[in-house]
C-alpha positions in Angstrom: 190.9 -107.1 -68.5 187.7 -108.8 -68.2 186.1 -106.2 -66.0 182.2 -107.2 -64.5 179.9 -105.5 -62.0 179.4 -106.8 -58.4 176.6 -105.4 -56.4 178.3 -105.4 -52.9 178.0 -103.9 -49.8 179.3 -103.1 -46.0 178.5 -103.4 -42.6 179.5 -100.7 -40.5 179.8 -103.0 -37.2 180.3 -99.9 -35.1 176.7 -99.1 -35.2 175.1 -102.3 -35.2 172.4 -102.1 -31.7 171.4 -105.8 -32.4 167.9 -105.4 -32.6 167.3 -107.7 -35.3 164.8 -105.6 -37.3 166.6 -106.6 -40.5 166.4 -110.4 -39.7 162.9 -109.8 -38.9 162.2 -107.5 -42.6 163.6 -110.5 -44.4 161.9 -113.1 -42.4 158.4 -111.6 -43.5 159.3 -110.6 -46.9 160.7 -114.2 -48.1 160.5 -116.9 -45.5 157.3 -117.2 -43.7 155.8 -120.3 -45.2 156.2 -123.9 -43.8 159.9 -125.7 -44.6 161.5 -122.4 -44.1 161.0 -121.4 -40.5 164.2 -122.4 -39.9 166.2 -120.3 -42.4 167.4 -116.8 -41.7 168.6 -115.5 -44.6 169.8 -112.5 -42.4 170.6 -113.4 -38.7 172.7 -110.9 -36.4 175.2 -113.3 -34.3 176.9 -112.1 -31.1 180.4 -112.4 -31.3 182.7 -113.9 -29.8 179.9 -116.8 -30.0 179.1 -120.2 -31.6 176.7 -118.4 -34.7 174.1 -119.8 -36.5 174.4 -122.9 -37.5 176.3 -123.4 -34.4 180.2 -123.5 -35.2 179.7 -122.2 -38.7 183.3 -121.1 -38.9 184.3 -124.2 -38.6 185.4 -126.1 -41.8 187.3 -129.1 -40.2 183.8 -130.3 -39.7 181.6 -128.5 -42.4 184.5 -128.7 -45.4 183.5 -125.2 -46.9 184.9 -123.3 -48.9 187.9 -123.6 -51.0 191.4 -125.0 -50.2 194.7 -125.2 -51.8 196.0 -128.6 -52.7 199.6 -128.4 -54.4 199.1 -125.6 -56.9 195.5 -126.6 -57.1 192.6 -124.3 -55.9 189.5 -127.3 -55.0 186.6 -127.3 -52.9 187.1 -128.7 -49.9 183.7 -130.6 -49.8 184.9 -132.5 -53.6 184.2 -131.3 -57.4 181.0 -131.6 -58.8 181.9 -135.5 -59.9 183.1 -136.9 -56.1 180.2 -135.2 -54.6 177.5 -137.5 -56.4 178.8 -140.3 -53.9 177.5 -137.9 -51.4 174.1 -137.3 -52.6 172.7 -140.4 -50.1 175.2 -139.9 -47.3 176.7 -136.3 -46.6 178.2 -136.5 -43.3 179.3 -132.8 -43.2 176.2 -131.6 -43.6 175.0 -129.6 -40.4 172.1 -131.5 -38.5 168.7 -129.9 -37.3 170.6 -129.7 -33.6 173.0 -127.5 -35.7 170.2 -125.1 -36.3 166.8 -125.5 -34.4 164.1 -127.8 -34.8 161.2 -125.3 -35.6 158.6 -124.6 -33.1 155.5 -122.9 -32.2 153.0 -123.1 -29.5 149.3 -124.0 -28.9 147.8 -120.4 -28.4 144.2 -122.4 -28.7 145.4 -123.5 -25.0 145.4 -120.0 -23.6 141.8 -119.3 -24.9 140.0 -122.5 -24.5 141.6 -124.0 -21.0 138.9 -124.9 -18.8 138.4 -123.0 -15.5 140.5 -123.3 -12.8 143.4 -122.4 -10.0 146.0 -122.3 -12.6 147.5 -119.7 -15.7 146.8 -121.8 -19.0 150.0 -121.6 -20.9 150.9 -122.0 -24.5 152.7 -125.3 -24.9 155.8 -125.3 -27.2 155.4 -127.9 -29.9 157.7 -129.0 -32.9 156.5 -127.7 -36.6 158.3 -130.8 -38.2 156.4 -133.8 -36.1 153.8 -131.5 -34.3 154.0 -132.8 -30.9 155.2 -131.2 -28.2 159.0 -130.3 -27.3 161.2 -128.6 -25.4 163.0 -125.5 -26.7 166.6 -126.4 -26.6 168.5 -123.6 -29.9 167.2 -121.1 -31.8 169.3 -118.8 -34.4 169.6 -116.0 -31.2 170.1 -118.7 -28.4 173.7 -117.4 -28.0 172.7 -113.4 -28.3 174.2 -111.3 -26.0 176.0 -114.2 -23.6 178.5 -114.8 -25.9 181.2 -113.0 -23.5 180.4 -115.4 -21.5 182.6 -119.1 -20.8 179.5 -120.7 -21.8 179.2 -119.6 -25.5 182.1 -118.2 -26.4 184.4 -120.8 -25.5 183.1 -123.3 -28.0 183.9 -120.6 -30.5 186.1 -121.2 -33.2 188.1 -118.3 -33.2 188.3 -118.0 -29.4 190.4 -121.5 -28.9 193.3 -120.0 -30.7 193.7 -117.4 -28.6 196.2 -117.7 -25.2 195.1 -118.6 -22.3 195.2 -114.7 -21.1 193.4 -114.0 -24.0 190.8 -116.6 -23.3 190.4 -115.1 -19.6 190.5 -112.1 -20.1 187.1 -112.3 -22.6 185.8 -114.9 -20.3 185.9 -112.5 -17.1 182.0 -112.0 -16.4 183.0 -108.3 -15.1 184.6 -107.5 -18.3 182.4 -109.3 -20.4 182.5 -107.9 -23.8 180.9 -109.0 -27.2 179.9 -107.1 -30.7 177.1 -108.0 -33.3 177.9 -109.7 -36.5 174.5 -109.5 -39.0 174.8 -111.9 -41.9 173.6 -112.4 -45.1 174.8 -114.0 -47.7 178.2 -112.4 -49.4 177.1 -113.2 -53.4 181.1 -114.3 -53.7 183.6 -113.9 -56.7 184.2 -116.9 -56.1 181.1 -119.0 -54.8 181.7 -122.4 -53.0 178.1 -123.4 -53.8 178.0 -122.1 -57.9 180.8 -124.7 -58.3 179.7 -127.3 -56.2 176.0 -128.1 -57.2 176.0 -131.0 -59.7 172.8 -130.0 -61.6 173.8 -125.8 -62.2 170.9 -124.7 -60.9 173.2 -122.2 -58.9 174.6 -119.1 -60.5 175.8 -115.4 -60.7 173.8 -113.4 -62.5 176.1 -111.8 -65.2 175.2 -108.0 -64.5 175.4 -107.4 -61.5 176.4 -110.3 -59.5 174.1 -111.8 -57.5 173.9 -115.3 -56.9 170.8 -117.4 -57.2 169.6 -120.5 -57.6 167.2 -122.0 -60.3 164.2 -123.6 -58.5 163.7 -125.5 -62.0 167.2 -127.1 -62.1 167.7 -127.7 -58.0 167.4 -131.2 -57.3 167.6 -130.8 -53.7 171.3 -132.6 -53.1 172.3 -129.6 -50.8 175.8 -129.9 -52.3 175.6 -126.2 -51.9 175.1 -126.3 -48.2 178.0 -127.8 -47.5 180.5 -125.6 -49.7 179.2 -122.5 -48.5 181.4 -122.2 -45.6 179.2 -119.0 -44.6 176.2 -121.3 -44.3 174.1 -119.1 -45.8 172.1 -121.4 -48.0 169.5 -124.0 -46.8 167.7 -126.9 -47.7 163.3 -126.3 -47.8 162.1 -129.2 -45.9 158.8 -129.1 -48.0 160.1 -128.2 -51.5 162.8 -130.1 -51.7 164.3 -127.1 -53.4 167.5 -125.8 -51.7 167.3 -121.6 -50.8 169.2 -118.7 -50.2 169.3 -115.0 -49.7 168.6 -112.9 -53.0 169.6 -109.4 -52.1 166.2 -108.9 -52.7 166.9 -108.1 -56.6 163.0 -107.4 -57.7 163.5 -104.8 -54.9 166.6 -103.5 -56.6 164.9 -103.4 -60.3 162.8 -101.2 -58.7 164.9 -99.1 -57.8 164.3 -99.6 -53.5 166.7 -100.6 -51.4 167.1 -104.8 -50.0 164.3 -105.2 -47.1 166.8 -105.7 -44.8 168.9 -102.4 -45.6 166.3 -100.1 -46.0 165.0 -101.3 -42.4 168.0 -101.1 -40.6 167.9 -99.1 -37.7 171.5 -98.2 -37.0 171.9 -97.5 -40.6 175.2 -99.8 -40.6 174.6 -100.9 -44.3 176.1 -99.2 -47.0 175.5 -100.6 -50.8 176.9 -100.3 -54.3 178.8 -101.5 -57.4 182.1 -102.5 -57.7 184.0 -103.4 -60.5 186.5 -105.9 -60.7 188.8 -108.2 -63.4 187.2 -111.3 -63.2 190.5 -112.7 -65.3 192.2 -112.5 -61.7 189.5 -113.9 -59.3 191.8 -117.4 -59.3 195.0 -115.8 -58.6 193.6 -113.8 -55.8 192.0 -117.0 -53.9 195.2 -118.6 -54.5 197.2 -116.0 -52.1 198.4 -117.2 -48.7 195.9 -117.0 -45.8 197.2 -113.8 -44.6 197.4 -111.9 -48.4 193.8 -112.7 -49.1 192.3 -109.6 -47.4 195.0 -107.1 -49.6 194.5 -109.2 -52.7 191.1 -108.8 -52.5 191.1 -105.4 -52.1 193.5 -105.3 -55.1 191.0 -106.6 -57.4 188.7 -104.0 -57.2 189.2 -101.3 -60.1 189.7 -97.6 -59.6 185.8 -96.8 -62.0 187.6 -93.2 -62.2 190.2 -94.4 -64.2 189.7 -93.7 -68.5 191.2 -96.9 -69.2 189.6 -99.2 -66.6 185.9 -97.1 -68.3 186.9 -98.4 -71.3 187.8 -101.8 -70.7 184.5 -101.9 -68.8 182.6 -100.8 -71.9 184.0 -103.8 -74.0 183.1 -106.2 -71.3 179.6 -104.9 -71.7 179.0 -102.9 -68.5 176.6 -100.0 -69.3 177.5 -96.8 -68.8 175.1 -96.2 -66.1 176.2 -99.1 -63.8 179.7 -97.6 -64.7 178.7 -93.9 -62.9 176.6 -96.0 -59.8 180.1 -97.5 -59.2 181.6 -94.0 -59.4 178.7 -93.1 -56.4 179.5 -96.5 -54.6 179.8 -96.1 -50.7 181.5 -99.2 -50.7 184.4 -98.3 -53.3 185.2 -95.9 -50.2 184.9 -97.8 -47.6 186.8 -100.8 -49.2 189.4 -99.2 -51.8 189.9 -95.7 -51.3 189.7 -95.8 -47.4 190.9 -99.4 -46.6 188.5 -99.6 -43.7 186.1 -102.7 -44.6 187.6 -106.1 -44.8 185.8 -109.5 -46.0 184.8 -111.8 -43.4 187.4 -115.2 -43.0 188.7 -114.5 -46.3 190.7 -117.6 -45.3 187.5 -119.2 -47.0 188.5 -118.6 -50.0 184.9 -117.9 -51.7 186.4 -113.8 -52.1 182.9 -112.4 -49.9 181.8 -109.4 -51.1 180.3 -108.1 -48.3 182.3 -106.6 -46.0 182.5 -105.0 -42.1 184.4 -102.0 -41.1 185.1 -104.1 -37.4 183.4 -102.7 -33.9 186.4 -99.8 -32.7 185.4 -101.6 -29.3 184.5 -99.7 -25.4 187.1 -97.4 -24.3 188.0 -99.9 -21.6 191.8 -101.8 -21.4 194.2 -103.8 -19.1 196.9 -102.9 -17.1 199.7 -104.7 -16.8 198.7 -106.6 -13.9 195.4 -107.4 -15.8 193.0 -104.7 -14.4 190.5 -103.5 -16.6 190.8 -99.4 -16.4 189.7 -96.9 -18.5 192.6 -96.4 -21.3 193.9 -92.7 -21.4 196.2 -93.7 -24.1 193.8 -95.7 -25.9 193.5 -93.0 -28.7 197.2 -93.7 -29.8 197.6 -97.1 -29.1 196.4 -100.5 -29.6 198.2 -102.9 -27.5 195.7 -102.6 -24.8 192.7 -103.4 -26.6 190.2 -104.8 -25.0 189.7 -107.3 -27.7 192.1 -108.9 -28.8 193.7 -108.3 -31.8 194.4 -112.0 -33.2 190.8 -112.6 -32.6 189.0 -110.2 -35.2 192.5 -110.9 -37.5 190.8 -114.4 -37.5 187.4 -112.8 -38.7 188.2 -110.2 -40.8 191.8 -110.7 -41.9 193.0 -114.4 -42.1 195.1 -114.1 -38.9 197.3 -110.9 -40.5 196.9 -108.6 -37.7 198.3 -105.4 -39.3 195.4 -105.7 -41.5 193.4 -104.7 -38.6 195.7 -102.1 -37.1 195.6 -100.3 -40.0 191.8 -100.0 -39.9 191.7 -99.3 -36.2 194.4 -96.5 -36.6 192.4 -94.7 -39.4 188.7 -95.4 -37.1 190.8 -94.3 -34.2 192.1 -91.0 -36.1 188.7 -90.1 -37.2 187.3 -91.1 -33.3 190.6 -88.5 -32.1 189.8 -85.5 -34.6 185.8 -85.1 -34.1 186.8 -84.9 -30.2 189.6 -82.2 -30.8 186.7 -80.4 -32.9 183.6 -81.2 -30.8 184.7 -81.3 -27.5 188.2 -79.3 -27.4 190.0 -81.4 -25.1 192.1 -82.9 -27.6 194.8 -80.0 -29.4 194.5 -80.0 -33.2 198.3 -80.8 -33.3 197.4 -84.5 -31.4 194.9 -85.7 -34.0 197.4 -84.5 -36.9 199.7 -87.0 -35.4 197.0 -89.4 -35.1 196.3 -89.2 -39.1 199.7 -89.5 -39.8 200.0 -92.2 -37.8 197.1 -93.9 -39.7 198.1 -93.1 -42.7 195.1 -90.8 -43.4 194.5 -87.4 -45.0 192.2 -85.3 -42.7 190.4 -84.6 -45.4 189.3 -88.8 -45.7 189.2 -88.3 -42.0 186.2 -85.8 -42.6 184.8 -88.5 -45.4 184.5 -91.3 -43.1 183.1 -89.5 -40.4 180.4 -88.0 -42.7 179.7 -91.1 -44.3 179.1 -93.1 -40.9 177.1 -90.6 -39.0 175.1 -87.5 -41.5 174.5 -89.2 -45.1 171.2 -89.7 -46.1 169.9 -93.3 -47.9 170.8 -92.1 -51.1 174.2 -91.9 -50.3 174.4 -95.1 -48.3 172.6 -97.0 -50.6 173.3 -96.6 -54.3 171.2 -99.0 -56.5 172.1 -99.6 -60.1 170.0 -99.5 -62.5 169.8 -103.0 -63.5 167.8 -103.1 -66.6 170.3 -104.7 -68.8 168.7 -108.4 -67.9 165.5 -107.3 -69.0 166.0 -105.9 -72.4 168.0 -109.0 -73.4 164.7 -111.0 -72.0 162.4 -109.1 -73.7 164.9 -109.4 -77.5 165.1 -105.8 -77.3 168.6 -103.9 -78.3 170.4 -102.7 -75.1 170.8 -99.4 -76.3 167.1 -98.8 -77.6 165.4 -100.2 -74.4 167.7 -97.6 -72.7 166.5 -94.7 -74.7 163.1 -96.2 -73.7 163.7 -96.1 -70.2 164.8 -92.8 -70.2 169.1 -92.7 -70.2 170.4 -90.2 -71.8 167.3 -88.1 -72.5 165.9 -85.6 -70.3 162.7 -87.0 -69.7 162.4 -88.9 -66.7 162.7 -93.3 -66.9 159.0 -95.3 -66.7 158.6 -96.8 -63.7 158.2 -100.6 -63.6 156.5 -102.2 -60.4 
């Protein structure tokens, strides 16, 4: 096995508030300087909804992502040789209508207006041409209207739902929507890694993350196009093409990204996983509807001797070996089964994943009145969501995949009321475990890990120093003495 180390995480979208404080944390840590007002390297998106770039999901227009020709596993968007006849002329590209043309106003209006009967105002004008404009998108345009017929019908996953399914989300009384934040996923298998011509994107060898060499980026936004998550953008003043860097100087620091440590809901969990990259082709080959499982299978048991010592020969340090053994994703993803990637229909294997919203206690009846659901805590077929819908986000259209989440969120939801409130006798949320699945005692685990740990437990940084002493010619195992591993004294601290 060719086991490596992926720095991953998962949002919990149960506790997302959509307040955006993590869009705004990233915002002023890495993108507040002209040609990048317009990339969100973290936006929260209210689903069902269009997104940001609008239609996102959609790769009949955007061609992201991988797909599978005959036996064949190729980028939708062309190999690194087809896309140079694209370098001129990329007509799947999004547009600035996709995102927003940026703005900002003249505030010098409000303070030097002359006297008179009427409020100065603060005209809006356009950052890219500097006259004035009317605001028309923005990356939240959609936020919290996305229920509605206006946004969420042009949504990708919403047309393939039934007509009942359509109306029933469309109803303005039962309007109902969740928040999806998103960053970028730092993939197994990255769209825009194989697609750039020059190589100036790559994935760091120890620990994952994907970034992209300002020296080597020739601005062809190749990479914009096979990213079917969107997540990478073109500077308008550099030339240089950008993304999200799970803030990594943060992490060799030892602190948390901005946009985790910021979070109020405290929805983000973080940690290693380790995983046989030998496999990574195999898995994206799977059929649409295997790709969430396969996935899942990839991802190696760091308790197990053998897979330790395998992980040790691929030149994984010990260290990043016991931080994957503290990982609150391994839970959440293997030993629990309750995250899933997003559209792992991409392809790109995501590895950040979203334990999905367990929804309002609200259903329909049989003659389509919404009432409150006394039997929601054993069933699913009322949902007020429906189920093909977040199966097309979270589970390539397999809609067991989510039942089986929703009966373990729905046991842990039924045991905490039979031990907080009483109403509920013990022997009803024994069934429900069984039905899920589910020990009590994991029942106990995922409640504790979604409501009482501390940020130590929800977000478990690796030491990542391994980069470092091969920079600075030093042996791996000295500069770890130096640091402080296996000694008693405590490691120098490096700002």
């Amino acid at each position: 096995m060719n086991i490596r180390a992926q720095v991953s995480s998962v949002f919990h979208l149960d506790k997302c508030i959509g307040c955006h404080t993590c869009s705004i944390a990233c915002k002023n840590l890495w993108t507040d300087r002209k040609g990048a007002e317009y990339m969100w390297w973290n936006n929260v998106e209210t689903k069902p909804g269009t997104g940001y770039p609008t239609k996102w999901e959609d790769q009949e227009q955007y061609k992201g992502g991988w797909e599978m020709q005959g036996d064949t596993l190729q980028l939708k968007v062309g190999g690194r040789g087809s896309t140079l006849g694209k370098i001129f002329h990329n007509p799947n590209l999004p547009t600035m209508d996709d995102y927003y043309e940026p703005f900002t106003f003249r505030y010098d209006d409000l303070t030097s207006a002359p006297a008179g009967k009427d409020q100065p105002t603060a005209r809006p004008v356009s950052m890219v041409t500097g006259k004035p404009m009317k605001i028309e998108a923005g990356p939240n345009w959609d936020d919290d209207l996305s229920g509605s017929n206006i946004y969420a019908a042009n949504d990708p996953g919403v047309v393939k739902l039934t007509e009942e399914e359509q109306r029933q989300l469309f109803a303005i009384e039962k309007m109902v929507f969740f928040h999806l934040p998103r960053i970028c996923n730092h993939c197994l298998n990255a769209g825009c890694v194989a697609s750039c011509p020059s190589g100036a994107i790559y994935k760091r060898g120890e620990d994952g993350i994907v970034l992209i060499n300002q020296d080597k980026c020739r601005g062809w936004r190749m990479c914009v196009s096979a990213c079917p998550y969107k997540k990478t953008y073109y500077g308008w003043t550099t030339g240089k093409s950008e993304k999200c860097i799970l803030c990594y100087p943060r992490q060799e620091a030892g602190e948390a990204p901005a946009c985790f440590h910021s979070c109020v809901g405290r929805i983000r969990y973080l940690g290693v996983l380790l995983y046989d990259a030998d496999r990574i082709e195999s898995v994206a080959k799977q059929d649409d509807k295997d790709l969430a499982a396969a996935q899942r299978e990839i991802i190696l048991n760091p308790f197990d001797p053998q897979v330790i010592a395998d992980a040790k020969k691929s030149g994984v340090p010990e260290q990043v070996i016991k931080s994957a053994q503290k990982s609150p994703v391994y839970k959440f993803v293997k030993e629990w089964g309750i995250a899933l990637p997003l559209h792992p229909e991409f392809r790109t294997l995501p590895m950040l994943f979203y334990v999905p919203p367990l929804l309002p206690v609200m259903s329909m009846d049989n003659q389509g009145k919404q009432k409150m659901a006394d039997d929601f805590f054993t069933t699913l077929e009322q949902a007020r969501l429906p189920m093909q819908y977040l199966a097309g986000l979270f589970a390539g259209g397999n809609e067991e995949e989510v039942k089986a989440v929703y009966r373990k969120l729905i046991a842990v939801r039924i045991q905490r009321r039979s031990v907080t409130v009483g109403d509920i006798p013990a022997e009803e949320a024994t069934k429900a475990c069984d039905i899920a699945q589910v020990s009590s005692e994991a029942v106990d685990a995922i409640y504790r890990m979604t409501t009482l740990t501390r940020i130590k437990e929800r977000i478990v940084v690796p030491p990542m120093l391994r980069e470092q002493a091969i920079e600075a010619g030093m042996d791996p195992e000295q500069h770890k003495q130096e640091m402080g591993f296996g000694s008693r004294r405590p490691p120098k601290r490096r700002w």
